[in-house]
DSSP file (Angstrom, degrees, kcal/mol; ACC not computed):
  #  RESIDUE AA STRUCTURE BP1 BP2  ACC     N-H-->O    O-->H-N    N-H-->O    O-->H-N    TCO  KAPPA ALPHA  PHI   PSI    X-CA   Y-CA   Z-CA
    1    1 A X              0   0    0      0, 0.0     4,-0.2     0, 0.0     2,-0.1   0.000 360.0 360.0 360.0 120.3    4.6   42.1   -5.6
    2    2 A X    >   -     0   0    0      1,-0.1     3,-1.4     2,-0.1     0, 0.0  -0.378 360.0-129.0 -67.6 143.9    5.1   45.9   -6.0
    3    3 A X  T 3  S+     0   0    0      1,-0.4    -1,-0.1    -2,-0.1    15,-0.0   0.727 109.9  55.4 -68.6 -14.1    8.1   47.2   -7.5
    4    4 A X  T 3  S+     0   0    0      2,-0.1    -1,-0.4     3,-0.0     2,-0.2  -0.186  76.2 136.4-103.2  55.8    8.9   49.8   -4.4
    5    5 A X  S <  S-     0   0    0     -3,-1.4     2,-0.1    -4,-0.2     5,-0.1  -0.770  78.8 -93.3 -57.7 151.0    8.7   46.4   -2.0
    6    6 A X        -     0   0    0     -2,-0.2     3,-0.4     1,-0.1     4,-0.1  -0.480  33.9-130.5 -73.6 141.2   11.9   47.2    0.3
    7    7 A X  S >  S+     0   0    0      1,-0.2     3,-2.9     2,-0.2    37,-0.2   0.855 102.1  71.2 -41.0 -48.8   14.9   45.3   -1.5
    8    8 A X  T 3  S+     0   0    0      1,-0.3    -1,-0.2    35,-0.1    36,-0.1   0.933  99.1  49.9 -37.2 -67.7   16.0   43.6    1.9
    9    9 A X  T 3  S+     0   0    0     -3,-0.4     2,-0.5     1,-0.0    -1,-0.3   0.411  79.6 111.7 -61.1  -0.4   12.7   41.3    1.8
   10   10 A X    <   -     0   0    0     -3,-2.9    34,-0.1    -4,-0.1    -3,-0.0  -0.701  61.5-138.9 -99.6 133.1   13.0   40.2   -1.3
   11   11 A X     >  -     0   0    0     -2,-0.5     4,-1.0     1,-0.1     3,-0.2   0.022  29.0-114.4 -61.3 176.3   13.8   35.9   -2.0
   12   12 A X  H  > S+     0   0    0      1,-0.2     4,-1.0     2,-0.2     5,-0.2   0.768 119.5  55.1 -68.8 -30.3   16.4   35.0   -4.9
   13   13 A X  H  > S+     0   0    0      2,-0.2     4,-1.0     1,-0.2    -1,-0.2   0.675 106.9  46.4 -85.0   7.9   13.8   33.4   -6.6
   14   14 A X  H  > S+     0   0    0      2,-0.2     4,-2.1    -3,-0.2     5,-0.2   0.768 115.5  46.4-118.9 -63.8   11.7   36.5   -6.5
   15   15 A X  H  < S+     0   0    0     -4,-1.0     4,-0.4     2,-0.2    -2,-0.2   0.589 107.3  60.4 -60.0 -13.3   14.9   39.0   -7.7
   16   16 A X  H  X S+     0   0    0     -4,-1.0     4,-2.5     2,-0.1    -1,-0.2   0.757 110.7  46.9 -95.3 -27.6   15.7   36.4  -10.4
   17   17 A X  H  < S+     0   0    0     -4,-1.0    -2,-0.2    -5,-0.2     4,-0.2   0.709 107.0  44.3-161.8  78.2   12.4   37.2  -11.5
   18   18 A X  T  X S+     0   0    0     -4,-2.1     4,-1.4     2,-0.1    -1,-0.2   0.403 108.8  61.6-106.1   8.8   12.1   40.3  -11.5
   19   19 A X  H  > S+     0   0    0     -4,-0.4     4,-1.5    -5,-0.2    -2,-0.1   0.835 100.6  55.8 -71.1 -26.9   15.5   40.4  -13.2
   20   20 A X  H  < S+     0   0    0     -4,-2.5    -2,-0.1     2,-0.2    -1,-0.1   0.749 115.1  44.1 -64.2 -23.8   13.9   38.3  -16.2
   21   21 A X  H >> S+     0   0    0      2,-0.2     4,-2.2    -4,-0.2     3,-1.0   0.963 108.9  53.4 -64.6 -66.5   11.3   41.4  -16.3
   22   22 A X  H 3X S+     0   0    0     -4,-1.4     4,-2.5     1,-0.3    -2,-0.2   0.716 109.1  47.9 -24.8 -58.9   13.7   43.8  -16.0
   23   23 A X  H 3X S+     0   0    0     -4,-1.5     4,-0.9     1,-0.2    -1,-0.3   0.382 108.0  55.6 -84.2  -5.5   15.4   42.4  -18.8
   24   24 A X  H <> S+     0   0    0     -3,-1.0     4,-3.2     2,-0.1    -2,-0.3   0.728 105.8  53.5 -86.0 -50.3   12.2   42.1  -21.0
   25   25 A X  H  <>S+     0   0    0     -4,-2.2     5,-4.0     2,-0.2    -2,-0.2   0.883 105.5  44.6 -94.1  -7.8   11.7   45.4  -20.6
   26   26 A X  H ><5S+     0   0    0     -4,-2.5     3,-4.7    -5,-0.2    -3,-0.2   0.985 116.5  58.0 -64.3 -49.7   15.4   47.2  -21.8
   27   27 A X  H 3<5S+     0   0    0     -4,-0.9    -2,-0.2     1,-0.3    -1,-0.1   0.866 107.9  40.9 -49.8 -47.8   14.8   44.4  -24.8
   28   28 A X  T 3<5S-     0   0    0     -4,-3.2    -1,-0.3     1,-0.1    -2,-0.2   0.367 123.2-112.7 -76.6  23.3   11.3   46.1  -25.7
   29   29 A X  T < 5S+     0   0    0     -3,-4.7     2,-1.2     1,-0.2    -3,-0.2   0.603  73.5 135.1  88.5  11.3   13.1   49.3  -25.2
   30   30 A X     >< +     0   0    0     -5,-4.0     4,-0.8     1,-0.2     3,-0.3  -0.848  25.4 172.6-104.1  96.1   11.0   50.8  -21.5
   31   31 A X  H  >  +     0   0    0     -2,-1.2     4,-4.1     1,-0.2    -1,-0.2   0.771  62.4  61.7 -82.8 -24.6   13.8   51.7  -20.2
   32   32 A X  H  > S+     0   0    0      2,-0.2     4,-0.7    -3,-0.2    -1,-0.2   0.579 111.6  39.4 -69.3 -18.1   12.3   53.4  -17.4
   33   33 A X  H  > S+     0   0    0     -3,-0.3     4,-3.7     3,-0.2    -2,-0.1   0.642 110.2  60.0 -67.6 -38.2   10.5   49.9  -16.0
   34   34 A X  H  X S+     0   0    0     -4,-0.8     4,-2.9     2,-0.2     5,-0.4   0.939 112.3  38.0 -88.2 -39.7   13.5   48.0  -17.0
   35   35 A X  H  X S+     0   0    0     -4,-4.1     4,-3.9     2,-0.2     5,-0.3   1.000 112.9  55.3 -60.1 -55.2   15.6   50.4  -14.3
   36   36 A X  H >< S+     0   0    0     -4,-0.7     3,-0.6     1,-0.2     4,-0.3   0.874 116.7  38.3 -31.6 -75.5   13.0   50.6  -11.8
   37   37 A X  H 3X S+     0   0    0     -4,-3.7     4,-0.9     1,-0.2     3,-0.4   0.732 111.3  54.8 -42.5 -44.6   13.2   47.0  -11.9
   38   38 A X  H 3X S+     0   0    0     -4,-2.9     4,-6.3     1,-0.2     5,-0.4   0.844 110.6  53.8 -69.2 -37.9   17.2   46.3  -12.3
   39   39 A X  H << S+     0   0    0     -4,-3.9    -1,-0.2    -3,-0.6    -2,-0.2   0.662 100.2  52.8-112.3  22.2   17.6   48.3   -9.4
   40   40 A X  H  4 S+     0   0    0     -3,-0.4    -1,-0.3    -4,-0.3    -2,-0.2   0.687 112.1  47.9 -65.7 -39.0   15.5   46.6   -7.4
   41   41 A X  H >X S+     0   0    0     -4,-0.9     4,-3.6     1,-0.2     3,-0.8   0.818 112.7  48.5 -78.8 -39.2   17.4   43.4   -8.3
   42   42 A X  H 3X S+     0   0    0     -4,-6.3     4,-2.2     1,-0.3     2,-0.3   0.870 110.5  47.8 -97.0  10.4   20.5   44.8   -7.6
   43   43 A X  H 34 S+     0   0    0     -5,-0.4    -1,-0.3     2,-0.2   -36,-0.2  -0.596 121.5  36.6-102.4  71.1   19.8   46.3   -4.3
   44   44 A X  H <> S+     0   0    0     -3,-0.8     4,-3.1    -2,-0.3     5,-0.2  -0.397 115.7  56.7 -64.5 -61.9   18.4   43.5   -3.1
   45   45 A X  H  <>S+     0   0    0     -4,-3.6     5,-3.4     1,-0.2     4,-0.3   0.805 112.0  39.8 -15.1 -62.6   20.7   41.6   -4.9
   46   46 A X  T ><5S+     0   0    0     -4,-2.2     3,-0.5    -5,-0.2    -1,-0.2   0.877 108.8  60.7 -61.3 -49.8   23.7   43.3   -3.3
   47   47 A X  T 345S+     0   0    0      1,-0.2    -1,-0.2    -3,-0.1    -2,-0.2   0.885 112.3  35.2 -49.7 -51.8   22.3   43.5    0.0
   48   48 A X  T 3<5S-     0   0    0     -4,-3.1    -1,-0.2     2,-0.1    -2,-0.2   0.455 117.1-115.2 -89.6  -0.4   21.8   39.5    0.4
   49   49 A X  T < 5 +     0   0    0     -3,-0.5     2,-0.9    -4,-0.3    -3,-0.2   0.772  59.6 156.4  58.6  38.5   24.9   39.3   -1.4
   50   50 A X    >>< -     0   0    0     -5,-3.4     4,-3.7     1,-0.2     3,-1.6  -0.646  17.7-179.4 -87.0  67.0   24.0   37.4   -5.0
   51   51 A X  H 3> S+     0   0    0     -2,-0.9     4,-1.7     1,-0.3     3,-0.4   0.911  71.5  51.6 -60.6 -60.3   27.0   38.9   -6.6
   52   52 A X  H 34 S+     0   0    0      1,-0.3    -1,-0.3     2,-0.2    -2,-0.0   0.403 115.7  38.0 -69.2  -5.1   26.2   37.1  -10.1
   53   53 A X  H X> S+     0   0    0     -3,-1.6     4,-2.7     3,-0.1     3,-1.3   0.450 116.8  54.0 -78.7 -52.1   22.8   38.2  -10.3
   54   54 A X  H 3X S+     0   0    0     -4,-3.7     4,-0.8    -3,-0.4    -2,-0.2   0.921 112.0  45.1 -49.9 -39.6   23.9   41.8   -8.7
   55   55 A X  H 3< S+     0   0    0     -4,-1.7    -1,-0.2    -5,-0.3    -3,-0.1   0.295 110.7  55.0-112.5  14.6   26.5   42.2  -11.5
   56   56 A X  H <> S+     0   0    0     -3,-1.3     4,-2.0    -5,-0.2     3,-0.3   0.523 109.6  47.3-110.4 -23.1   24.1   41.1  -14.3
   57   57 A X  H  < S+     0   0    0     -4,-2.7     4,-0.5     1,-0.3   -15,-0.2   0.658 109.6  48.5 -92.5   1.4   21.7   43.5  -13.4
   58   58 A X  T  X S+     0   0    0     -4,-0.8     4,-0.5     2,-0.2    -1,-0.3   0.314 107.9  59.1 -54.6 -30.7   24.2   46.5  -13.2
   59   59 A X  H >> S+     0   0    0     -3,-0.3     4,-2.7     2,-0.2     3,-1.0   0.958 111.5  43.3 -87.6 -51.4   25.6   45.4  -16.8
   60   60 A X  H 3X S+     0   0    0     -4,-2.0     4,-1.0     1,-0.3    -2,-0.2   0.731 114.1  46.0 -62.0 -37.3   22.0   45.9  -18.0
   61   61 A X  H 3> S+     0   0    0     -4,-0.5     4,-0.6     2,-0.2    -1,-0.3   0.319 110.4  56.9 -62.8 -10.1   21.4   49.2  -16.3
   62   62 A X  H <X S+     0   0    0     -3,-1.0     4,-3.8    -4,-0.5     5,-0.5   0.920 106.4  47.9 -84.6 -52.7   24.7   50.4  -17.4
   63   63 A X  H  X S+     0   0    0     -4,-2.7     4,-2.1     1,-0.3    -2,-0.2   0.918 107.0  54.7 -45.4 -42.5   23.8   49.8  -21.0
   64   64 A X  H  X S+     0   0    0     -4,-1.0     4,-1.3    -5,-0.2    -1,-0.3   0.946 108.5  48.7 -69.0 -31.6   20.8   51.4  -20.6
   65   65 A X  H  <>S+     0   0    0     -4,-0.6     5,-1.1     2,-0.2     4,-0.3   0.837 109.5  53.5 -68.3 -40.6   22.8   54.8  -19.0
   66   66 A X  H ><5S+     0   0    0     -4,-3.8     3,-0.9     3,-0.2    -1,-0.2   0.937 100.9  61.4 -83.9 -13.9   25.1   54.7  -21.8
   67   67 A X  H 3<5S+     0   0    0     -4,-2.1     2,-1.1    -5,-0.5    -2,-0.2   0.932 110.4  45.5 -44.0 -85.7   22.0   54.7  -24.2
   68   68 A X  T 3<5S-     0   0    0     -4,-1.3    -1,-0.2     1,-0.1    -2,-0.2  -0.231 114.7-114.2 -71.3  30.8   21.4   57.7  -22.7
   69   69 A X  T < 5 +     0   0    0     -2,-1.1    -3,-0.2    -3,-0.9    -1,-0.1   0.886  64.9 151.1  37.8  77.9   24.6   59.5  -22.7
   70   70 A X    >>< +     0   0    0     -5,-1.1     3,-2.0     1,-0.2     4,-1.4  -0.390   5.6 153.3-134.1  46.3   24.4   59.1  -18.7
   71   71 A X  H 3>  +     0   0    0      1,-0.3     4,-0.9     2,-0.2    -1,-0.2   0.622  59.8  59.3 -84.3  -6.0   28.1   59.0  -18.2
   72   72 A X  H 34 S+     0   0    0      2,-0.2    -1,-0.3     3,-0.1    -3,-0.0   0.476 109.7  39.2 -71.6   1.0   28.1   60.4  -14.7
   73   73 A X  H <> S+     0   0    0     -3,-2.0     4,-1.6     2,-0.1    -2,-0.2   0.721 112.9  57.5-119.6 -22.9   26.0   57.7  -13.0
   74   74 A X  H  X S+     0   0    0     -4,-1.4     4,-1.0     1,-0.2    -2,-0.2   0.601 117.9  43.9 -65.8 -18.9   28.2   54.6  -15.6
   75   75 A X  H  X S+     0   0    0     -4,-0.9     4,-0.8     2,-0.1    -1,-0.2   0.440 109.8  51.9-106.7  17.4   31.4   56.5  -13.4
   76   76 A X  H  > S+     0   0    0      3,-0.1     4,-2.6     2,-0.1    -2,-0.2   0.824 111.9  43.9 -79.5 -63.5   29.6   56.4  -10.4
   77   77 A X  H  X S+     0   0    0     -4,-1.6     4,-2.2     1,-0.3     5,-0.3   0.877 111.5  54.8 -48.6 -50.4   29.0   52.8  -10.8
   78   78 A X  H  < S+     0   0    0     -4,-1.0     3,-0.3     2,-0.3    -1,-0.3   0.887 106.6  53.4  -9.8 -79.0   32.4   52.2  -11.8
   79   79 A X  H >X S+     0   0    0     -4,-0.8     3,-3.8     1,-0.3     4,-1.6   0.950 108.7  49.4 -29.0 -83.5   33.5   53.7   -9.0
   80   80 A X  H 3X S+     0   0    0     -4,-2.6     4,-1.6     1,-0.3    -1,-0.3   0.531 105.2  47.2   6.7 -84.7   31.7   51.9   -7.2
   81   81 A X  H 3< S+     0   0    0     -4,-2.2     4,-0.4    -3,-0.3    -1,-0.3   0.174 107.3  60.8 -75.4   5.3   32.4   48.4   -8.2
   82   82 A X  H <> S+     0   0    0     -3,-3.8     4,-2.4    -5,-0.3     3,-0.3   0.844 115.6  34.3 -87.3 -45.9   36.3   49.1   -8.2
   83   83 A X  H >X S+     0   0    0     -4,-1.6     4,-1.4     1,-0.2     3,-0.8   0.985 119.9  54.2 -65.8 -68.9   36.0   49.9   -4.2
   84   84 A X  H 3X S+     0   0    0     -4,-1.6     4,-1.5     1,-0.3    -1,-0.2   0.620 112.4  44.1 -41.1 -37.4   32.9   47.0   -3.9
   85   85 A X  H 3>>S+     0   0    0     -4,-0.4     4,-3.5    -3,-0.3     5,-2.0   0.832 116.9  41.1-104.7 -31.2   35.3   44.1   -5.6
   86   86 A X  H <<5S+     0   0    0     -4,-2.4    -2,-0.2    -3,-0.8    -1,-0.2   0.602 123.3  48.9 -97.6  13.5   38.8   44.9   -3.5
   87   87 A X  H  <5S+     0   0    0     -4,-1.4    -2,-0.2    -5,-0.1    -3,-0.2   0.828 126.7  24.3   9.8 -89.0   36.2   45.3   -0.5
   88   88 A X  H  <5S-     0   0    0     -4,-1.5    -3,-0.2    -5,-0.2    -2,-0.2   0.835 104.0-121.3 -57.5 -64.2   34.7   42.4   -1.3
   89   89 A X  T  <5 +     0   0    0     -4,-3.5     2,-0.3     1,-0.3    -3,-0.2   0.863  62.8 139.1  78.7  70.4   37.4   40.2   -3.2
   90   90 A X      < -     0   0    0     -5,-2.0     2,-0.4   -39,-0.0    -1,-0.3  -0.935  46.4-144.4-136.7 152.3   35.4   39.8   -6.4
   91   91 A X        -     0   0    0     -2,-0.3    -5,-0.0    -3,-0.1    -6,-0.0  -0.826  26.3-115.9-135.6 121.2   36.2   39.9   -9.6
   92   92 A X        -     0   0    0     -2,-0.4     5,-0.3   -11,-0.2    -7,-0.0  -0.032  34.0-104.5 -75.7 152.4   33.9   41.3  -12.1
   93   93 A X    >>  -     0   0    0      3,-0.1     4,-1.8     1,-0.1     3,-1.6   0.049  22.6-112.9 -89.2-161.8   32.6   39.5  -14.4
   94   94 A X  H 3> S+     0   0    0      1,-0.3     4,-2.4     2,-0.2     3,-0.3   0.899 118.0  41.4 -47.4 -59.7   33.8   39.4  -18.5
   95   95 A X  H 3> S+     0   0    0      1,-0.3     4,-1.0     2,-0.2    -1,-0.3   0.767 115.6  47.8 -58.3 -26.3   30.4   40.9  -19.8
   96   96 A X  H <> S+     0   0    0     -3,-1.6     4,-2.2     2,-0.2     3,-0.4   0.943 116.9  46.3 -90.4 -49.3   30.2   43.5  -16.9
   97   97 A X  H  X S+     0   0    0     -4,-1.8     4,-3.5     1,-0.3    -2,-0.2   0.962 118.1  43.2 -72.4 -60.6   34.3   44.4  -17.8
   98   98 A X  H  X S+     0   0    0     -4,-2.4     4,-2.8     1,-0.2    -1,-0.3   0.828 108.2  55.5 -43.0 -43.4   33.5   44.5  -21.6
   99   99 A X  H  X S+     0   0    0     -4,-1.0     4,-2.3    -3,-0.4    -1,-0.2   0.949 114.7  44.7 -75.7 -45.1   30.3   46.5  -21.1
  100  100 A X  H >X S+     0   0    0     -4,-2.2     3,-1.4     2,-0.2     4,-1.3   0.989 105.1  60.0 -39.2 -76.2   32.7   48.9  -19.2
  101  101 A X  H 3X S+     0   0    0     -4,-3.5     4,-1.6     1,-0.3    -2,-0.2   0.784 104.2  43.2   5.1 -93.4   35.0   48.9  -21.5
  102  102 A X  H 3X S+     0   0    0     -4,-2.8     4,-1.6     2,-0.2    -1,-0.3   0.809 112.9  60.9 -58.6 -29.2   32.9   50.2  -24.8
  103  103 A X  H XX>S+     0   0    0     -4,-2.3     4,-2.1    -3,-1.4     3,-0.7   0.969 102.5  44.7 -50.2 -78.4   31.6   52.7  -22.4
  104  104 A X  H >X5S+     0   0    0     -4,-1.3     4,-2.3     1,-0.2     3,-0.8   0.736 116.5  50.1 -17.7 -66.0   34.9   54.1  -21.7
  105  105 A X  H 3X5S+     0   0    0     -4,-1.6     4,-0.8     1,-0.3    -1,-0.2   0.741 110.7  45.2 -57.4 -42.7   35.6   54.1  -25.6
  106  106 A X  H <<5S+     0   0    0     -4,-1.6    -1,-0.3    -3,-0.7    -2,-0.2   0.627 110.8  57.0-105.9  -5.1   32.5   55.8  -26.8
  107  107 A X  H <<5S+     0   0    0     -4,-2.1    -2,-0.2    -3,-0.8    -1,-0.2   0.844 110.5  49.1 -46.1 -53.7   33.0   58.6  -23.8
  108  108 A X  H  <<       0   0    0     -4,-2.3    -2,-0.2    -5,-0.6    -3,-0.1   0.866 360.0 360.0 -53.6 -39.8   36.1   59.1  -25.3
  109  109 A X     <        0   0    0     -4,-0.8    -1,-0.3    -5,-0.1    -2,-0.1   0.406 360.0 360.0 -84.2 360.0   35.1   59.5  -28.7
């Protein structure tokens, strides 16, 4: 299945794994696969409303933006997910808060 299929169409088990992909390829460092991919998962994700899957593949794509000193698109997301969770009534989770977190800190620094 090609990575521009529209998000909409895609199953969970098909978005979990192309999140495992996704997540293979920030480990080997193609970071440009591993977004294409993550944000396939989480716009699909989001769309069908698989918040724990959604908000693992946003942690990863965030790491990978603060790799890349990419701090306008980690305070987009931000944004984002502040409006998306009292929206919503979610609460993100620990790894996603933390991962914020040390962004904030090494912005600062």
């Amino acid at each position: 299945m090609p990575v521009s299929q529209n998000s909409q169409d895609i199953s969970l088990e098909k978005l979990s794994d192309y999140f495992e992909k996704g997540q293979l390829y920030y480990r080997i460092l193609d970071f440009q696969r591993s977004l294409e991919t993550l944000t396939l998962v989480a716009n699909g994700s989001r769309n069908s409303s698989h918040w724990e899957i959604y908000f693992e593949s946003l942690t990863i794509i965030i790491r990978i933006f603060i790799e890349q000193a990419r701090w306008d698109e980690v305070q987009a997301i931000f944004s984002y997910l502040k409006t998306l969770s009292q929206e919503k009534n979610l609460s993100l989770p620990a790894r996603l808060q933390y991962v914020l977190g040390i962004c904030q800190f090494y912005r600062s620094n």
